[in-house]
C-alpha positions in Angstrom: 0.0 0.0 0.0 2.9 2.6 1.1 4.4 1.9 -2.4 1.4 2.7 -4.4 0.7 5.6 -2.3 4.3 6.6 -3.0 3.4 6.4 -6.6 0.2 8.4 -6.5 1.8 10.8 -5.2 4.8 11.3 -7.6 2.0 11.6 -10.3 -0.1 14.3 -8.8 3.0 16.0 -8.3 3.9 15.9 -12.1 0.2 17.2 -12.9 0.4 19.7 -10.6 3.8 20.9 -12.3 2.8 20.6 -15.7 -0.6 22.4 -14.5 1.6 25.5 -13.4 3.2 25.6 -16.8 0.3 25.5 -18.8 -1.6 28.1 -16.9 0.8 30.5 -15.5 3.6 29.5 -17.5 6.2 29.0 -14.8 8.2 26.2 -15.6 9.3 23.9 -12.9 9.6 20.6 -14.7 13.2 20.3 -14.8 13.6 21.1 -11.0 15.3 19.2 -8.8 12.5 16.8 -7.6 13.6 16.4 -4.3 13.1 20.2 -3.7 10.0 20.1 -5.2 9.1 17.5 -3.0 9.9 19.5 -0.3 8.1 22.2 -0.7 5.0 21.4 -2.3 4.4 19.2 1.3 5.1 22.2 3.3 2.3 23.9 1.0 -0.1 21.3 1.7 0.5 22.0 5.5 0.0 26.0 5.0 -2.9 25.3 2.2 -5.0 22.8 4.9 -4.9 20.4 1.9 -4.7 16.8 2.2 -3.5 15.5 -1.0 -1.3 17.6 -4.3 -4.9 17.3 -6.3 -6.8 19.1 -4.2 -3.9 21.7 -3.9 -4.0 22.0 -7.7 -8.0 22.5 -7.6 -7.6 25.3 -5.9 -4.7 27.1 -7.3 -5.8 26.7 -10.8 -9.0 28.0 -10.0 -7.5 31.2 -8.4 -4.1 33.0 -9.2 -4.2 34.6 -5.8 -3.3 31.4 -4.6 -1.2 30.8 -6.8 0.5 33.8 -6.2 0.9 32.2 -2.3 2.2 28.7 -3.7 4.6 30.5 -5.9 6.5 31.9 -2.9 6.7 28.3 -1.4 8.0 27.0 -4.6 10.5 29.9 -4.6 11.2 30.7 -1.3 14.3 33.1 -1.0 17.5 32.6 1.0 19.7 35.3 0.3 21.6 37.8 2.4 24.0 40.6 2.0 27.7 39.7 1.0 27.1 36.2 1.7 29.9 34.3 1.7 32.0 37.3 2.3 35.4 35.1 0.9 33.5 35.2 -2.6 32.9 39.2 -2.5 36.6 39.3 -1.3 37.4 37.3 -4.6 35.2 39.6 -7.0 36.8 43.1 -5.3 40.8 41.5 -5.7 40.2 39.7 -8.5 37.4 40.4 -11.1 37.1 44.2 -10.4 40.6 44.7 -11.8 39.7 43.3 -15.1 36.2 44.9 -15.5 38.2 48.5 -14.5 39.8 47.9 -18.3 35.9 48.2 -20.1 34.9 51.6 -20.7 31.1 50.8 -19.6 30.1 47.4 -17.8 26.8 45.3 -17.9 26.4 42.8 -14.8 23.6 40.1 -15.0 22.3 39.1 -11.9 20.3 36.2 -12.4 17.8 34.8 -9.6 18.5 37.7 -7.6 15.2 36.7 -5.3 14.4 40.0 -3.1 17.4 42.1 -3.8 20.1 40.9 -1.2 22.8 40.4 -3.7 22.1 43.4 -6.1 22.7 45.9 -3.2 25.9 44.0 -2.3 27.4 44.3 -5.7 26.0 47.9 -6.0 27.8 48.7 -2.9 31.3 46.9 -3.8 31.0 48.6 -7.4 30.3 51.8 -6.1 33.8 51.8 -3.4 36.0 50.2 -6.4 34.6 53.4 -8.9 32.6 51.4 -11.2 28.8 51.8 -10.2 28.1 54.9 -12.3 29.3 53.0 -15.4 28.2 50.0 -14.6 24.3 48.8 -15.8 22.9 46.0 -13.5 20.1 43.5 -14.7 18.0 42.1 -12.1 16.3 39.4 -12.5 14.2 36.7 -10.9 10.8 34.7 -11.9 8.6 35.8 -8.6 7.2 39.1 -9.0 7.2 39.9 -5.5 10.5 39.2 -4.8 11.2 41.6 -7.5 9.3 44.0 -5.9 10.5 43.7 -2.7 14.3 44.2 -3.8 13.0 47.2 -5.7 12.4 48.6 -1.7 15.0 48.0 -0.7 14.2 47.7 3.3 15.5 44.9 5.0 15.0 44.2 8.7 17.1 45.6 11.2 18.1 42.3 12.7 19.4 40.9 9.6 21.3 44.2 8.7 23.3 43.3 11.9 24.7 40.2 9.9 24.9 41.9 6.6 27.4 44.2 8.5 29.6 41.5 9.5 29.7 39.9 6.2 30.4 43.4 4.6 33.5 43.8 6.9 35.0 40.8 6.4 34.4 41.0 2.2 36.9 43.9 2.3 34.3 47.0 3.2 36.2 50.5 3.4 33.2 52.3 4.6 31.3 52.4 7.3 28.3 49.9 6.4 25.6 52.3 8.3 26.6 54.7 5.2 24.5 52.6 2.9 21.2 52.8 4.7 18.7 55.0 7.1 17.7 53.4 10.2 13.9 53.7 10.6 12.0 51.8 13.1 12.8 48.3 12.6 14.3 48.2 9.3 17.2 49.9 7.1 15.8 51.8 4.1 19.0 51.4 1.6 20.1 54.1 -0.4 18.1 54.8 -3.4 21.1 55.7 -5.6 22.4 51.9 -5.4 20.1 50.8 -7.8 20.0 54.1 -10.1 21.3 52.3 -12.6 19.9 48.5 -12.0 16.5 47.3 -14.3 14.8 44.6 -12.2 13.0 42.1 -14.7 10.9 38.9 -14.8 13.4 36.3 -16.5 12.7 32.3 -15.7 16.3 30.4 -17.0 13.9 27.5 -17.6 12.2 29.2 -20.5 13.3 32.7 -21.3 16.5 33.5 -23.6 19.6 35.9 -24.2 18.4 39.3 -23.5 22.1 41.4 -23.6 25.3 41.1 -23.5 27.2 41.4 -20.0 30.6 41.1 -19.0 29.7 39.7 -15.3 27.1 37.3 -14.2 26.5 36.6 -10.4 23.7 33.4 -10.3 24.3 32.2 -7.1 22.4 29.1 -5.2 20.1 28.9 -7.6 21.2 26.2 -10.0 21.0 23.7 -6.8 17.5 23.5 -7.2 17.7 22.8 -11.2 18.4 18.9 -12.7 21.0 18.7 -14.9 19.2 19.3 -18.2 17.9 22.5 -17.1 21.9 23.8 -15.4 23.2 23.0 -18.6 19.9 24.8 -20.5 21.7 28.0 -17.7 25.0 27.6 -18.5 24.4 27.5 -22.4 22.2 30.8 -22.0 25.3 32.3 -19.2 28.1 31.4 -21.9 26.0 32.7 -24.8 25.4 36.2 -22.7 28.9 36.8 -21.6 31.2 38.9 -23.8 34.6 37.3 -25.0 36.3 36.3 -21.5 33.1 37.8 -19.1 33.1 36.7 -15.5 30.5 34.1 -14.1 30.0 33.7 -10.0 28.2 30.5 -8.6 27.6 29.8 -5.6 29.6 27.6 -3.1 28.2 24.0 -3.7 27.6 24.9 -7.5 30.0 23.9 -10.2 31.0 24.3 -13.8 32.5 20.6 -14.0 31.0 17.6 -15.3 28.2 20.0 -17.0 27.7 20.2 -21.2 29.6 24.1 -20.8 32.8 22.5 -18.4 35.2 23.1 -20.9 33.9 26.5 -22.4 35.0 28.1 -18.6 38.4 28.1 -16.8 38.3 29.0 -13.2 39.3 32.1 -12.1 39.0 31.6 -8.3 38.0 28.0 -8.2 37.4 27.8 -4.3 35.3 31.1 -4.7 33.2 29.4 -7.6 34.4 32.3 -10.3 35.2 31.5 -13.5 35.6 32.7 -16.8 34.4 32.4 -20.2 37.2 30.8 -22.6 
């Protein structure tokens, strides 16, 4: 009985996927299925639904709810200068190189609710290279989007984010970046005068420009491998002639269709660049 349930279950799962994508048109079939997995149960807990059928009654019926499953299926985890080793990396190593363009274009792909694009605004704009530099943000959850368009991030959190920012080689104070009000820091509008935030899903969207950095960080974890490699195709094809790419720390380059089409720059760091 536990094995047939096991079954039913893995099908209603791949209806309710291929539902998604031919009603909203978010594609999460080549997902990692574990991840999926994982998350569609926790929506059945915060739905009240007992089975994935009943869930996909309900949110095909009304996109509001859908709206509230897609932040389950894409919940963020992000903060500033994470990893503050790989910002390090970007500041000694990459900045340096990008200095030599006379105007730069930086993709930031996944950038969920705006953690990373204020962290490389903020390293761009201390190395001289923010008011030439244009920033594409991007991300397939609309209010994700619109919260890194705010730009207010709670004041506990900022506490970490100062830590990180100290120890990725900050030369300011980090409390110059944002005004303290109430429980939250309101960042400085002027970071992201020159970023476009955009809905862009890697699953089914294509080229849009081309950049001499990309940053997609923790986001190809959640992918299987025919959709990475569908990423790193699209990364290699949007990157000028010897453009920067930045994973994050338990994604790689090896063993993927692209492997040999990248040499890494700061291997540890997951930075590599284009051949």
């Amino acid at each position: 009985m536990e094995r047939n349930s096991g079954t039913a279950c893995e099908i209603e799962l791949r209806l309710l996927i291929e539902a998604i994508y031919l009603k909203y048109s978010y594609d999460f079939r080549d997902y990692c299925g574990a991840s999926i997995q994982r998350r569609v149960n926790h929506a059945l807990h915060q739905f009240e639904c007992r089975t994935i059928s009943a869930l996909q009654e309900r949110v095909l019926h009304d996109p509001a709810e859908f709206m509230q499953l897609l932040q389950l299926l894409t919940i963020p985890v992000s903060e500033m200068f994470r990893d503050p080793a790989h910002f390090l990396a970007i500041r000694q190593e990459v900045v340096p190189r990008l200095k030599t363009y006379p105007s730069i274009k930086l993709w930031i792909a996944g950038c969920s609710t705006g953690e990373e694009v204020y962290s490389l605004a903020i390293l761009l704009r201390e190395e001289g290279l923010l008011e030439r530099t244009l920033i594409y943000a991007t991300d397939i959850n609309p209010r994700s989007l619109e919260k890194a368009r705010r730009g207010i991030f709670s004041r506990d959190n900022i506490r970490a984010y100062t830590r990180n920012y100290q120890q990725a080689g900050g030369r300011r104070s980090f409390a110059d970046y944002y005004t303290a009000a109430y429980d939250h820091g309101i960042f400085d509008k002027s970071l992201c005068e020159h970023v476009t935030f955009a809905d862009h899903s890697l699953a089914t969207d294509s080229v849009f420009s081309e950049v001499q950095f990309i940053s997609c960080r923790n986001v190809l974890i959640y992918f299987n491998k025919k959709l990475q490699d569908r990423t790193f195709g699209l990364f290699h094809e949007s990157l000028c002639h010897r453009g920067f790419l930045a994973l994050g720390s338990k994604e790689t380059l090896e063993f993927s269709a692209y492997g040999q089409q990248f040499e890494p720059l700061v291997k540890q760091e997951r930075i590599y660049r284009k051949c």
